[in-house]
Backbone bond lengths (Angstrom), bond angles and torsions (degrees), N, CA, C in turn:
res aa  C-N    CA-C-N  psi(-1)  N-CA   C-N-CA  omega(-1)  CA-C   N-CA-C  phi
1 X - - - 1.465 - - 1.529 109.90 -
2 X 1.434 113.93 136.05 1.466 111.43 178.97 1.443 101.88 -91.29
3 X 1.430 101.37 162.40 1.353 121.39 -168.26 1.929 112.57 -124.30
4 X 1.367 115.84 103.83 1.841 110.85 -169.80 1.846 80.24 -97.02
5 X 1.242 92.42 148.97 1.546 93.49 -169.04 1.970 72.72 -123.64
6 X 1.742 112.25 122.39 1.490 101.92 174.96 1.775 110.91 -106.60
7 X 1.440 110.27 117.02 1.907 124.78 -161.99 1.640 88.67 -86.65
8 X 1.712 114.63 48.26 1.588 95.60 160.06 1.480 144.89 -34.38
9 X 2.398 72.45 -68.25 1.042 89.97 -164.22 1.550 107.31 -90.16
10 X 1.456 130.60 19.57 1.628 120.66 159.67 1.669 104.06 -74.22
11 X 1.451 119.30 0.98 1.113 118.20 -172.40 1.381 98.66 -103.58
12 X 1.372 129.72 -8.32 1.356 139.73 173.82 1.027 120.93 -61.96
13 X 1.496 107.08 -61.17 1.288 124.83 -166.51 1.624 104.74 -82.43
14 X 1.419 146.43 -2.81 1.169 161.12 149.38 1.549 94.16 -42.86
15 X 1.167 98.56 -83.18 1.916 120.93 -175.52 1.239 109.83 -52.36
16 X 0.925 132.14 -19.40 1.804 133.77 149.78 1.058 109.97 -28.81
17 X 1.011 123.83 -62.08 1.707 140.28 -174.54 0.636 123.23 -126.95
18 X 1.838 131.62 40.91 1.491 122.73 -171.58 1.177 135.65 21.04
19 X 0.915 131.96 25.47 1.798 144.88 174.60 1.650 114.73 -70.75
20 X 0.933 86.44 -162.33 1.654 101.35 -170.39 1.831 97.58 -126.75
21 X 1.076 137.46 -7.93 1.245 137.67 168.60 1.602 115.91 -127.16
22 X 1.714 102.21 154.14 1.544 149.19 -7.68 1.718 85.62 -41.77
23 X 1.332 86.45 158.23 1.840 103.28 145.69 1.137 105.23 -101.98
24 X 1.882 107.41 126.47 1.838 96.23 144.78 1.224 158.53 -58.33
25 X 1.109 96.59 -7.32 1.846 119.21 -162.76 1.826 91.68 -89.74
26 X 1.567 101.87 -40.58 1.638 96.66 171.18 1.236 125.36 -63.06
27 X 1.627 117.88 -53.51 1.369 120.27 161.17 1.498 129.23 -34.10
28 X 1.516 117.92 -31.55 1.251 124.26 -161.50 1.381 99.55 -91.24
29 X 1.409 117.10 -39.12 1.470 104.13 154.44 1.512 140.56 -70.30
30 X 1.197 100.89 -35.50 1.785 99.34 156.93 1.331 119.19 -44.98
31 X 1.661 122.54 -55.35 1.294 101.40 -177.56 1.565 121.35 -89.38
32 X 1.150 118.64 13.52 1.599 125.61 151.87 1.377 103.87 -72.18
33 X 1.466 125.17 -32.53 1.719 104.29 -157.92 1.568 88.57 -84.73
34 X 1.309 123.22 -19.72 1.528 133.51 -161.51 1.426 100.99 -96.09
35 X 1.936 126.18 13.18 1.040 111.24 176.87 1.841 125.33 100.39
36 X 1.290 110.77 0.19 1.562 105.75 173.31 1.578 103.86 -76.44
37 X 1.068 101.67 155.19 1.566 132.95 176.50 1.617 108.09 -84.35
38 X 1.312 124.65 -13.32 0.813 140.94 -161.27 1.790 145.61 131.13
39 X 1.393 125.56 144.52 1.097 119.99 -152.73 1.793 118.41 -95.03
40 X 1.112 115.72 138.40 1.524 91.59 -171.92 1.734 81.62 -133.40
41 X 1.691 104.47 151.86 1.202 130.32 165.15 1.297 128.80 -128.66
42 X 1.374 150.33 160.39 1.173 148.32 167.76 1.414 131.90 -112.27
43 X 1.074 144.56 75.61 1.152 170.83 -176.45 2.158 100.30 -31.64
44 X 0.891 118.56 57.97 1.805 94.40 -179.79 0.962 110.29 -83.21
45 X 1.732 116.44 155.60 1.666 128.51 161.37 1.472 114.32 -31.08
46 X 1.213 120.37 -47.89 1.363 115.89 -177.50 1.435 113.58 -99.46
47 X 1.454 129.40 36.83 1.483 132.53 148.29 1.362 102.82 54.34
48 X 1.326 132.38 19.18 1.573 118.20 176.54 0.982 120.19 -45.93
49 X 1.498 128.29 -59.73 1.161 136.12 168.73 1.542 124.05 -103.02
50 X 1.165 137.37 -94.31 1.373 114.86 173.17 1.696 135.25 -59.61
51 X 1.163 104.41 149.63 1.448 112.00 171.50 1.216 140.22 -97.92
52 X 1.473 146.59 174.39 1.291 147.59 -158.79 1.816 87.29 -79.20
53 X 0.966 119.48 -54.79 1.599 132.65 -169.44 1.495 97.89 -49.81
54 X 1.467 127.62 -51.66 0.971 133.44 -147.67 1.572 100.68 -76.07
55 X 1.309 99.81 -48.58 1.883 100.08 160.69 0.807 118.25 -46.51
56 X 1.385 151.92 -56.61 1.584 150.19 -147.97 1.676 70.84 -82.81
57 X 1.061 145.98 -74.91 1.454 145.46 -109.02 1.865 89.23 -80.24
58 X 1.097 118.45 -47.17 1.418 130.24 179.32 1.012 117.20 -74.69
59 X 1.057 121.23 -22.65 1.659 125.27 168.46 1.505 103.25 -64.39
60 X 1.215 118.97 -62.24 1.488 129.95 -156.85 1.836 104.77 -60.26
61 X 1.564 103.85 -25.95 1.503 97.86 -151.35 1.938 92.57 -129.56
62 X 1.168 129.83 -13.40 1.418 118.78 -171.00 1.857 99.23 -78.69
63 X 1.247 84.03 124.32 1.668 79.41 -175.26 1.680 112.79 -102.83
64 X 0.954 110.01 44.73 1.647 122.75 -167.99 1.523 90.89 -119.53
65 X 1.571 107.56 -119.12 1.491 141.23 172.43 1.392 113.72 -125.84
66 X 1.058 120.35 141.63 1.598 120.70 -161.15 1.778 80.19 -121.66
67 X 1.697 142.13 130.92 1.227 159.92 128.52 1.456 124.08 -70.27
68 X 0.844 95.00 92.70 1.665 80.59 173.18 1.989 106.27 -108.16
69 X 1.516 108.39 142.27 1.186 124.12 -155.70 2.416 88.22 -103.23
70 X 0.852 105.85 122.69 1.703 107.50 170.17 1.443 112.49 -151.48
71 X 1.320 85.07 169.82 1.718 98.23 170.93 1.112 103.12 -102.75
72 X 1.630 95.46 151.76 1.950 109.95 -161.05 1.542 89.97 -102.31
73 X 2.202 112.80 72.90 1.289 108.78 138.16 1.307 107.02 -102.51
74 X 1.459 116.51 -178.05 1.397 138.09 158.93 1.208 130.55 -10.75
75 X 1.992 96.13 -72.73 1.353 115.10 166.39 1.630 129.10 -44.99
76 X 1.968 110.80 -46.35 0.975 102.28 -177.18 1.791 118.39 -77.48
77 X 1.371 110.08 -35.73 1.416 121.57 165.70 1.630 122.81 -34.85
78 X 1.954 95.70 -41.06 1.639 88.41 165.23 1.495 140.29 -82.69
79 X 1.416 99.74 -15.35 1.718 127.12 157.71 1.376 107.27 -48.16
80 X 1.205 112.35 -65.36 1.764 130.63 -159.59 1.946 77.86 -54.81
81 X 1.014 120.03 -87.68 1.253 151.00 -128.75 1.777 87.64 -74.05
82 X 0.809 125.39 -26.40 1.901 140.50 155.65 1.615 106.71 -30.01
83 X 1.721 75.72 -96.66 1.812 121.65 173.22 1.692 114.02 -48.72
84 X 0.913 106.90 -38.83 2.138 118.11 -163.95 1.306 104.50 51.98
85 X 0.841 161.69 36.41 1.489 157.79 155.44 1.869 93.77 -2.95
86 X 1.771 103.46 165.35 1.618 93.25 170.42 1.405 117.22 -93.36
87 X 1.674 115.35 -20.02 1.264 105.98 156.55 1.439 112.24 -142.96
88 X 1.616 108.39 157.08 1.321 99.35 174.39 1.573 92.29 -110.76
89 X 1.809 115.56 156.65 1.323 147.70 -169.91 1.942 107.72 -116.35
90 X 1.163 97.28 48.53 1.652 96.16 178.09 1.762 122.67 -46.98
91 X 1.571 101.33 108.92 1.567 101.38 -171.09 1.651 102.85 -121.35
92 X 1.416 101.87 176.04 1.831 99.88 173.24 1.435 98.13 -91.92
93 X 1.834 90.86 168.28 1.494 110.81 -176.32 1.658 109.41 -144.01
94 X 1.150 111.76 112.85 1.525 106.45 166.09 1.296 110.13 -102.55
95 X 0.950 122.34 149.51 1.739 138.07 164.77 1.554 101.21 -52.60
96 X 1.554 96.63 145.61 1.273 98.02 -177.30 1.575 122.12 73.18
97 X 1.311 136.56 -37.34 1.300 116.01 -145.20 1.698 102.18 -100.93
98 X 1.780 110.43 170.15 1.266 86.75 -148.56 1.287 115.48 -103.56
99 X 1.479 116.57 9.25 1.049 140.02 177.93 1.842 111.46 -148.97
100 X 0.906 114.75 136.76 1.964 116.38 145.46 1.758 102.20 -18.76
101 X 1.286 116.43 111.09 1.761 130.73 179.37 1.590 112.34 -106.77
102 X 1.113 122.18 -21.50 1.562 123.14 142.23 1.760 111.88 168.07
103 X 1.183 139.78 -155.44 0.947 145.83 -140.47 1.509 119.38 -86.43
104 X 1.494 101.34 152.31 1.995 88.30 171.86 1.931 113.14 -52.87
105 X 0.825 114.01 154.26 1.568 123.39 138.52 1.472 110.26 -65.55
106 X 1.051 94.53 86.92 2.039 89.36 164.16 1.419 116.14 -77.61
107 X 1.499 126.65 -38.00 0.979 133.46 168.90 2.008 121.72 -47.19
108 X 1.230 94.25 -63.86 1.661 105.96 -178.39 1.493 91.48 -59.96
109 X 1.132 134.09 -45.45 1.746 131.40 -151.91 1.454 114.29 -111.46
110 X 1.158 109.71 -4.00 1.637 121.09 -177.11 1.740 106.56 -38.28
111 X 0.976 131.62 -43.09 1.465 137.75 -179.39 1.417 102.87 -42.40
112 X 1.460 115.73 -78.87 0.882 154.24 140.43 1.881 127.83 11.81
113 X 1.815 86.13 -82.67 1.891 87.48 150.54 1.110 147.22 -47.18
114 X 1.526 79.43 -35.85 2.117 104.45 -177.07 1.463 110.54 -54.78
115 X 1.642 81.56 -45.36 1.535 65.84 -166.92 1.647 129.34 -91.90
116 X 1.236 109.40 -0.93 1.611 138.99 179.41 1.863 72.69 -73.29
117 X 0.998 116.15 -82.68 2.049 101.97 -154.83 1.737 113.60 -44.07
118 X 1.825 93.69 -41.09 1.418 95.50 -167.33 2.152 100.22 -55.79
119 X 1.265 101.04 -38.94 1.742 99.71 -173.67 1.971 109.42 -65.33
120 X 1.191 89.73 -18.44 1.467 90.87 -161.05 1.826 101.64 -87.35
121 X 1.008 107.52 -32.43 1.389 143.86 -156.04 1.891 88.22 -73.76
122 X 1.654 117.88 -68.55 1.021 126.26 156.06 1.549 137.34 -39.21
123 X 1.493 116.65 -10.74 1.572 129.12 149.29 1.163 111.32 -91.25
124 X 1.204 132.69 26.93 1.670 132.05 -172.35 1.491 111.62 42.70
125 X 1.085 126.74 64.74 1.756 141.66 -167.80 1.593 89.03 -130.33
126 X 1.467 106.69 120.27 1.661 109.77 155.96 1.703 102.80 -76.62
127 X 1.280 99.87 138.34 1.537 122.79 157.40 1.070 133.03 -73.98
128 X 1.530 144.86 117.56 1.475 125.74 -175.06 1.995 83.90 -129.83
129 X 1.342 112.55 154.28 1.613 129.77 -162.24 2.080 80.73 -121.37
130 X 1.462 99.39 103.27 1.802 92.29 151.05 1.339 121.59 -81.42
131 X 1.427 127.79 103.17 1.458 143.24 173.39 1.150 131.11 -83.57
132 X 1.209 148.31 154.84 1.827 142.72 138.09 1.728 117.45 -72.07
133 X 1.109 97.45 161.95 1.122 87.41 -159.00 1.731 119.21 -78.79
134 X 1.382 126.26 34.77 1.486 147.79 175.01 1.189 106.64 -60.91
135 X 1.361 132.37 81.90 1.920 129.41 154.70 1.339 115.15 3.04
136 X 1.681 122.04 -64.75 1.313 106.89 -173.06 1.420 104.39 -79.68
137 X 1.512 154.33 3.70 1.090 153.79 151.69 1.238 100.02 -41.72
138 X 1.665 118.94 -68.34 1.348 113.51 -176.30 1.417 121.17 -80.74
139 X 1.215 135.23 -4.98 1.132 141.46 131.95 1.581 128.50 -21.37
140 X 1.230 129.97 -33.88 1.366 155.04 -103.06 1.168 84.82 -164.09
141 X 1.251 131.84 -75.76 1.838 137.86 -172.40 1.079 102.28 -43.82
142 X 1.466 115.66 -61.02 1.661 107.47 177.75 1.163 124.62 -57.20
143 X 1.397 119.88 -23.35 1.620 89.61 -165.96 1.649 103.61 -95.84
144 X 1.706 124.59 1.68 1.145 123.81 161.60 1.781 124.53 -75.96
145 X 1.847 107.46 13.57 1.171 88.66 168.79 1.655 127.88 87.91
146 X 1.119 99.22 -18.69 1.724 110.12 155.01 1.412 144.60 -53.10
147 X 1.295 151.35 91.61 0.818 126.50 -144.13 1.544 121.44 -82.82
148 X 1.291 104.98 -13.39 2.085 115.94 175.91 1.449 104.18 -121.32
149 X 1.497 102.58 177.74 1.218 125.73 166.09 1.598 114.29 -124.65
150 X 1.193 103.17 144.47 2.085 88.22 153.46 1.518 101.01 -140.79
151 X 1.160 94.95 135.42 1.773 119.48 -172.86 0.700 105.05 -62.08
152 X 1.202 142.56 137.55 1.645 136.00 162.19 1.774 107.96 -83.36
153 X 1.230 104.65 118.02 1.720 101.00 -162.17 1.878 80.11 -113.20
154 X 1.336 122.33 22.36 1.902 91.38 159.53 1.452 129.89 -81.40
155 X 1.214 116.55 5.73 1.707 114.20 -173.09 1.598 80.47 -82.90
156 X 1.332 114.28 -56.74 1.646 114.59 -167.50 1.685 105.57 -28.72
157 X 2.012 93.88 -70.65 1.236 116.97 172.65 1.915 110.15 -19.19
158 X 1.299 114.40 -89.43 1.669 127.56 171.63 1.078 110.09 -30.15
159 X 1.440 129.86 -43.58 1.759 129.80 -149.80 1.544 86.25 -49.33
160 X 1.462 107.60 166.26 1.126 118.73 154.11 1.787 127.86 -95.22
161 X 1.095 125.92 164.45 1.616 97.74 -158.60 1.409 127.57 -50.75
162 X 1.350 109.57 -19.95 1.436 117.95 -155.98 1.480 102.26 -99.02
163 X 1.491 107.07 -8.51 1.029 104.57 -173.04 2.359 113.62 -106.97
164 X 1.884 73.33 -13.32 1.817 58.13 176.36 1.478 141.80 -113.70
165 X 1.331 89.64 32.92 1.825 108.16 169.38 1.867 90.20 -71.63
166 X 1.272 112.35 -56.57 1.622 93.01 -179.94 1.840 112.67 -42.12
167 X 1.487 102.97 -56.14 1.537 108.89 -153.54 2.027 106.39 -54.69
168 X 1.695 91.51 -19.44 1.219 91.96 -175.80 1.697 113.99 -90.33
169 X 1.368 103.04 -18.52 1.765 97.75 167.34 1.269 107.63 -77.54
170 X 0.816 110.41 -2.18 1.869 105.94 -179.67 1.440 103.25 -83.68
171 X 1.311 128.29 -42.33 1.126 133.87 -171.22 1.456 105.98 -86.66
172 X 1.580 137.64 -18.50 1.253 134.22 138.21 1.218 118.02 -39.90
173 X 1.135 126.98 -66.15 1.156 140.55 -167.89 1.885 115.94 -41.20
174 X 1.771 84.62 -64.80 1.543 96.95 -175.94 1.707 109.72 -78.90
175 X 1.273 124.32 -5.78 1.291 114.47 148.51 1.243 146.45 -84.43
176 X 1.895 98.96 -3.17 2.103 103.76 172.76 1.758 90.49 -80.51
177 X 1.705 97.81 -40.26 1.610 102.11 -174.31 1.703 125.40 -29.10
178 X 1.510 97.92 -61.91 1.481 115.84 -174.23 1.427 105.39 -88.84
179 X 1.337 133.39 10.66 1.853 119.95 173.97 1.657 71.71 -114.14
180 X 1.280 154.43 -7.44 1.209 122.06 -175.33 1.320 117.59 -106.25
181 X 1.448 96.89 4.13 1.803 115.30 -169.36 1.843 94.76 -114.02
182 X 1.635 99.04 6.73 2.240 87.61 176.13 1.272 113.03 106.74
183 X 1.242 115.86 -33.02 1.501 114.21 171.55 1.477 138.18 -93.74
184 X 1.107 113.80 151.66 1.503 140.14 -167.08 1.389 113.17 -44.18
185 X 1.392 159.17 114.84 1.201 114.02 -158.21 1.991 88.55 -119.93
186 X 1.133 90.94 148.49 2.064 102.15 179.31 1.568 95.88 -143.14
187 X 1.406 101.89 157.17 1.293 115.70 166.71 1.656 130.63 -134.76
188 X 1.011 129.07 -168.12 1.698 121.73 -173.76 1.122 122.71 154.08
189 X 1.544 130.17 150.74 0.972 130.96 168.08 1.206 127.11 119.69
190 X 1.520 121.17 89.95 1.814 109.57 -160.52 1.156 100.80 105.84
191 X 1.363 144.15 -46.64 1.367 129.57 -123.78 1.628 104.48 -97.45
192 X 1.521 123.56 134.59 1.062 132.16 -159.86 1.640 114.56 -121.40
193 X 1.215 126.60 -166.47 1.761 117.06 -163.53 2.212 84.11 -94.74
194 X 0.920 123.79 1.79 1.908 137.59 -144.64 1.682 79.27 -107.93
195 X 1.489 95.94 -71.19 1.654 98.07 -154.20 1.650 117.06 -94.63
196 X 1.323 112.31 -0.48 1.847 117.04 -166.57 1.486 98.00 -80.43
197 X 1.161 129.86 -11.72 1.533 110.33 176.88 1.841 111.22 -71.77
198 X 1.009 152.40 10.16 1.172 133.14 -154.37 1.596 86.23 -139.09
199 X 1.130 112.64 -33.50 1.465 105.55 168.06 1.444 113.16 -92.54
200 X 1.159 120.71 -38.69 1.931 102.08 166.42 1.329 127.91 -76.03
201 X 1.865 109.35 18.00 1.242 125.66 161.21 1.618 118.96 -79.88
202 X 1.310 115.38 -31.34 1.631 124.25 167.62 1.362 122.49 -53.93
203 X 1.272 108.74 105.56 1.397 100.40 -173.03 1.199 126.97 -75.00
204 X 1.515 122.10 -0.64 1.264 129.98 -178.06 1.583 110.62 -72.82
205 X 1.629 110.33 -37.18 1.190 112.78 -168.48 1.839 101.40 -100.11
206 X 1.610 91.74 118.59 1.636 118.02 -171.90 1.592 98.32 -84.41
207 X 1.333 130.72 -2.00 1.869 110.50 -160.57 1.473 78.81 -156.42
208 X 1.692 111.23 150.24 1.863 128.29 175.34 1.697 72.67 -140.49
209 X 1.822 97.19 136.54 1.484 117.43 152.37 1.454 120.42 -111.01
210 X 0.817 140.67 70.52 1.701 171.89 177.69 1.109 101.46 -64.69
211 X 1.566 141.27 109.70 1.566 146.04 120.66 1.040 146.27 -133.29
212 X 1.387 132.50 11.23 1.592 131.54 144.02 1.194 103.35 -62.29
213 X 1.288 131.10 -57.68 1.453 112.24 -159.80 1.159 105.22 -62.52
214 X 1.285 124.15 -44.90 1.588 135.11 -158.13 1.451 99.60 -53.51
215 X 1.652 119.56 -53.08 1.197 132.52 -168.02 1.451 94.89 -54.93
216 X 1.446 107.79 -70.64 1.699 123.63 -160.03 1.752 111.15 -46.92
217 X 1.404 112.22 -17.40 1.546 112.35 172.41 1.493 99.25 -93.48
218 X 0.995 122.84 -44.29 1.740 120.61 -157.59 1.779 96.32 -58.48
219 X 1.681 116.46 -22.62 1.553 106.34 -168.42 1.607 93.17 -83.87
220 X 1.036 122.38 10.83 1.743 106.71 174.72 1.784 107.71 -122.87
221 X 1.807 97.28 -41.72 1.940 95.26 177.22 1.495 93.04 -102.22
222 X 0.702 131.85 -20.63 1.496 101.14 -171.92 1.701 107.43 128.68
223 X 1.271 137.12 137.03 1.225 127.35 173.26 1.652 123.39 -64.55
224 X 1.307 107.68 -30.38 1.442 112.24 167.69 1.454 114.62 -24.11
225 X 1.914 99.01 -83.32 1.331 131.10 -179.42 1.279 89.20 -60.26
226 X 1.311 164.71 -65.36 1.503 142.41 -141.14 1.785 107.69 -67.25
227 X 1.182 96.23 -25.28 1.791 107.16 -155.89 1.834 92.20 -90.05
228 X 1.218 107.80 -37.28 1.415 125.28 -173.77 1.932 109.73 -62.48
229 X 0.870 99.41 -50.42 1.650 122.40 -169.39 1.161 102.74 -86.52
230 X 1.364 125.58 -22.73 1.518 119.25 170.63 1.919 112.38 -94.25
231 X 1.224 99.39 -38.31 1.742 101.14 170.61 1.681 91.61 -80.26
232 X 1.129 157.68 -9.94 1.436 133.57 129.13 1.622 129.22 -14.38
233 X 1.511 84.80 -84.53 1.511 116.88 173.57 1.397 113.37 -36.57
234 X 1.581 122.89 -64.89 1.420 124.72 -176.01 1.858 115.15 -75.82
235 X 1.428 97.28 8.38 1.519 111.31 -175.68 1.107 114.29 -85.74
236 X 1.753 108.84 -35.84 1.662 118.72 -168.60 1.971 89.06 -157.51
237 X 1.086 110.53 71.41 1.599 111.37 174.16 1.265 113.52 -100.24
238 X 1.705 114.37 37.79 1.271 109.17 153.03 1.807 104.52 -110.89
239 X 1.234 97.66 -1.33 1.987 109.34 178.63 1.230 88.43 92.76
């Protein structure tokens, strides 16, 4: 299973203080030398954390796979399509909120998506659709032409214990669904060094995008060991 290790939030803590440190471009190589599969970032309208710079800068130098996570407007489509990243991860965005709260509507917006992949698709950019885990969601993904998915595994993440042996058949479920319907299957969201074994137990899903936690250990061991111990974990997450 590959492992996108996403260095948001070292881009967070930059923007704390408008500074010039951490660098991301450093981080992104640390956790390549420490074993990522690749780097994923998120680009929002409101620049909280990464920047336009920070793309070009990661583009030029991540020697893995460079992800970048956006919303399928205009603006970001002309970034993508700038930069080329190797894939883009089209997710929703509300103002304000303080994290990603769950999945596109592929259904309501399908028009819409289509045509954000078909443009993106046309710079040689793989497409990946962030979903919940709803059948006709992925129903819907396909016929816009995407070639992956990534599950949104935070309800799992939140459940409370008793509650997320369900959240996690759901995410079984919608991953035989979508590798049997053509697509790629990835997952993300929530997932911590506590809870990633039960989802990097699915064999359907080939890719985990993991970075709060990743971040939130590296500020005490070190990013090495954070990046290390988690591509452990998703290596053999049955122990």
């Amino acid at each position: 299973m590959r492992l996108g290790v996403n260095i948001d939030h070292v881009a967070t803590i930059r923007q704390a203080r408008q500074t010039t440190e951490p660098e991301p471009v450093t981080a992104a190589a640390l956790a390549e030398l420490a074993g990522a599969d690749g780097i994923t970032v998120h680009l929002r309208g409101d620049r909280r954390h990464m920047q336009d710079r920070d793309l070009r800068l990661l583009r030029e130098t991540v020697a893995t796979r460079l992800n970048v996570e956006m919303a399928a407007t205009d603006e970001m489509v002309a970034i993508a399509t700038e930069i080329k990243p190797h894939q883009v991860t089209l997710v929703p965005e509300l103002p304000g909120e303080v994290t990603t709260t769950g999945g596109l509507d592929v259904v309501q917006h399908r028009d819409l998506i289509a045509d954000v992949v078909r443009r993106l698709q046309a710079a040689s950019i793989t497409v990946s659709l962030f979903i919940d885990t709803t059948l006709k969601q992925i129903d819907q993904a396909v016929t816009t032409g995407a070639s992956a998915v990534e599950i949104n595994t935070g309800p799992y993440a939140d459940a409370a214990p008793e509650a997320r042996g369900e959240e996690l058949a759901q995410i079984q479920a919608a991953a035989r669904y979508a590798q049997a319907a053509g697509l790629e299957v990835l997952g993300g969201h929530g997932l911590t060094y506590v809870n990633v074994g039960p989802v990097a137990a699915v064999p359907e899903i080939v890719e985990l995008n993991i970075g709060h936690s990743i971040v939130s250990r590296a500020v005490l061991v070190g990013l090495d060991r954070a990046v290390r111990e988690m591509r452990s974990l998703i290596a053999d997450p049955r122990g």
